[in-house]
C-alpha positions, 0 to 999 in steps of 0.5 A: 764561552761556556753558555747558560743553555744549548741543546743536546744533539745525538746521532740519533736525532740527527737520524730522525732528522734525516729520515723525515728529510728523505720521507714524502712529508715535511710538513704535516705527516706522520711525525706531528701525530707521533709526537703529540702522542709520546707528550700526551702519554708522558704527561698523562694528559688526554690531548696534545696540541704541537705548534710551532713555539710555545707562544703560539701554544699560549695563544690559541690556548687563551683563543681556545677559553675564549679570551677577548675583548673586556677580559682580563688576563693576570700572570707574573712579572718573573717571565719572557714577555710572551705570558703577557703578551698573549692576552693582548693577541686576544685584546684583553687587559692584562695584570700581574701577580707578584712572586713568592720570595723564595721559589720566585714562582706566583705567590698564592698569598698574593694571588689571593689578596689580589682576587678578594680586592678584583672580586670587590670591585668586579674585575675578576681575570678570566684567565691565570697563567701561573708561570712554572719558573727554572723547571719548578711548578708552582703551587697549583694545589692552591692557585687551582683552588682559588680559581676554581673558587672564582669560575677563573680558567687557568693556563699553566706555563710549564715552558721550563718544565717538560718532565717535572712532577708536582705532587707525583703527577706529571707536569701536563696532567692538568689536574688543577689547569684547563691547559699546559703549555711547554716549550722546545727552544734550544735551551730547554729540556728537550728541543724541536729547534723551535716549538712548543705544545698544549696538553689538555683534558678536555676534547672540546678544548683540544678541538679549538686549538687544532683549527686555530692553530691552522688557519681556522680550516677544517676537513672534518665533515663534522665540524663543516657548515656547507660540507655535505655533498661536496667532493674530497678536495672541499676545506672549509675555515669555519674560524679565525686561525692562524699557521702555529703548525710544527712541522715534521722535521721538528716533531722528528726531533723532538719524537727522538729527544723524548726518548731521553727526557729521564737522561736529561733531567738526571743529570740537570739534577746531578749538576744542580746538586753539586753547584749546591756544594760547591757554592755553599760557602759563597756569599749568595743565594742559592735557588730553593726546591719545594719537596711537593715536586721534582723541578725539571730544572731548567735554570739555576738562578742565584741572587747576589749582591753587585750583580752587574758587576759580577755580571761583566766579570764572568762574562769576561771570563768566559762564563755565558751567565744570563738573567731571567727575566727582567720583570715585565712590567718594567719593559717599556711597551708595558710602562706605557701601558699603565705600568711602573717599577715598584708595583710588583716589589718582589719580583724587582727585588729577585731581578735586581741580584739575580743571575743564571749560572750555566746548567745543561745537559753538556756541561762538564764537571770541569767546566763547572768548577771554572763556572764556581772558580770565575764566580768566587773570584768575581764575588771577591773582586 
């Protein structure tokens, strides 16, 4: 089976792997720092916050702007359903904004219109989390704008999109977000096996995430309450928090990937160039790249008709094909929350023909050709 997605493992990173292993910490040492160091230094961004997924990094960066009870969280429908899930880890409400047709990413216009009717009736979000989908950035000149208008926080979901640009500045700088948030699963750019992290240029927000991402409990004698006079072994939990820590035997790892972040990147862009030829006479669509930005491309996503038909063929065929996502709303734990299909039409629409084609950074030329060859003969079928 020729998979949609897997991690790219050198002997390198299988070193730094082993050299933590033989080290005196696991857990929390000198790895985590180093590699919140080397994120932090790629993205431009003031702060780095390593956890443990990048749902966890959603979480205490929705904590971190105080997201809570009677608050409102708006994403999009065209995403995993941890973007949604995590205002209900904050017991806030939750909404979705549709997608714009042809990058399948937040639709400003939409966006927009929503915000003009939220205004008039005074339920304005709290929080937007614009969702940068397959590795491309949305629109964030706009969507920063218009939340900024509104006195609304914003929290990119750049999971797919580790070592893209928008507009020249590196996905994580956080110039139209309070907060950017990446993931390190085994099939996105680079891997941590599991994790994730948040980039911020605000210390105080930085601050937050830090404790909540470890239990509430501090050691800084600055933040304490009661820790005047006490002794080296005193800790305090001065909130509530969680165990989100990434450990140093993933920070080790994903420290080694970083070193190959341009290499990985290239070449995605070297395979999504030539599935452009090579499915160029095919009765499909093919995924659309904005000029304002370079997408990580993390997915490649076509649309077409008799999806699970073609589906079922390449499957049989040995073609690891995948969709993303089934729009969230649709999932039942959500339609019993209020929700139902045709609210949100567009990202129906993309789900109903769309299909991930294998890209990543081990597939051959060759295993690329059988991908196209199995597609066009299923497309004929």
């Amino acid at each position: 089976m020729i998979p949609y997605g897997r991690q790219d493992i050198s002997l390198d990173d299988i070193r730094a792997v082993e050299a933590v292993l033989r080290s005196d910490f696991l857990t929390q040492g000198p790895a985590v720092p180093a590699f919140e160091a080397a994120i932090a230094k790629r993205t431009g961004a003031a702060h780095a916050v390593a956890v443990n997924s990048a749902t966890s990094a959603l979480h205490i960066a929705c904590m971190a702007l105080d997201l809570g009870p009677g608050d409102l969280l708006w994403t999009v429908p065209n995403t995993f359903v941890a973007s949604a899930n995590v205002g209900l880890y904050c017991d806030a409400d939750v909404d979705f904004v549709d997608i714009d047709p042809d990058t399948y990413l937040m639709c400003p216009d939409a966006l927009e219109m929503k915000l003009r009717h939220a205004g008039r009736a005074g339920r304005l979000p709290k929080v937007i989390i614009p969702v940068h989908f397959a590795g491309q950035t949305a629109d964030m000149t706009r969507i920063g704008a218009l939340a900024r208008t509104h006195g609304i926080r914003v929290i990119e979901d750049a999971s797919h999109s580790i070592g893209a640009s928008y507009k020249g500045a590196p996905v994580g700088a956080c110039s139209a977000s309070d907060i950017t948030v990446f993931s390190f699963h085994p099939v996105k750019i680079i891997t941590t096996a599991e994790g994730g992290c948040a980039t911020t240029n605000n210390a105080e927000l930085a601050r937050r995430m830090v404790l909540a991402r470890s239990h509430g409990v501090t050691r800084d004698g600055d933040q304490m309450v009661d820790g005047a006079g006490q002794g080296g072994w005193y800790y305090e939990q001065i909130a509530l928090g969680y165990n989100y820590r990434m450990t140093d035997i993933q920070a080790a790892l994903g420290l080694s990937q970083m070193a190959r972040l341009d290499d990985f990147i290239a070449r995605r862009h070297v395979l999504a160039r030539r599935y452009d030829a090579l499915l160029a006479q095919l009765d499909l669509v093919r995924p659309v790249q904005s000029p304002d930005g370079h997408s990580a491309l993390h997915l490649y996503p076509v649309q077409l008709a008799a999806r699970a038909r073609v589906f079922a063929a390449l499957r049989k065929a040995g073609i690891g094909v995948n969709v993303h996502y089934i729009p969230v709303h649709t999932h039942p734990f959500w339609r019993a929350r209020g929700f139902d299909w045709g609210d949100f039409p567009v990202a129906e629409a993309f789900y109903h023909r769309a299909i991930s084609l294998p890209l990543h950074t081990r597939l051959t030329e060759a295993e690329q050709d059988q991908v196209v060859a199995a597609l066009r003969q299923a497309l004929a079928g």
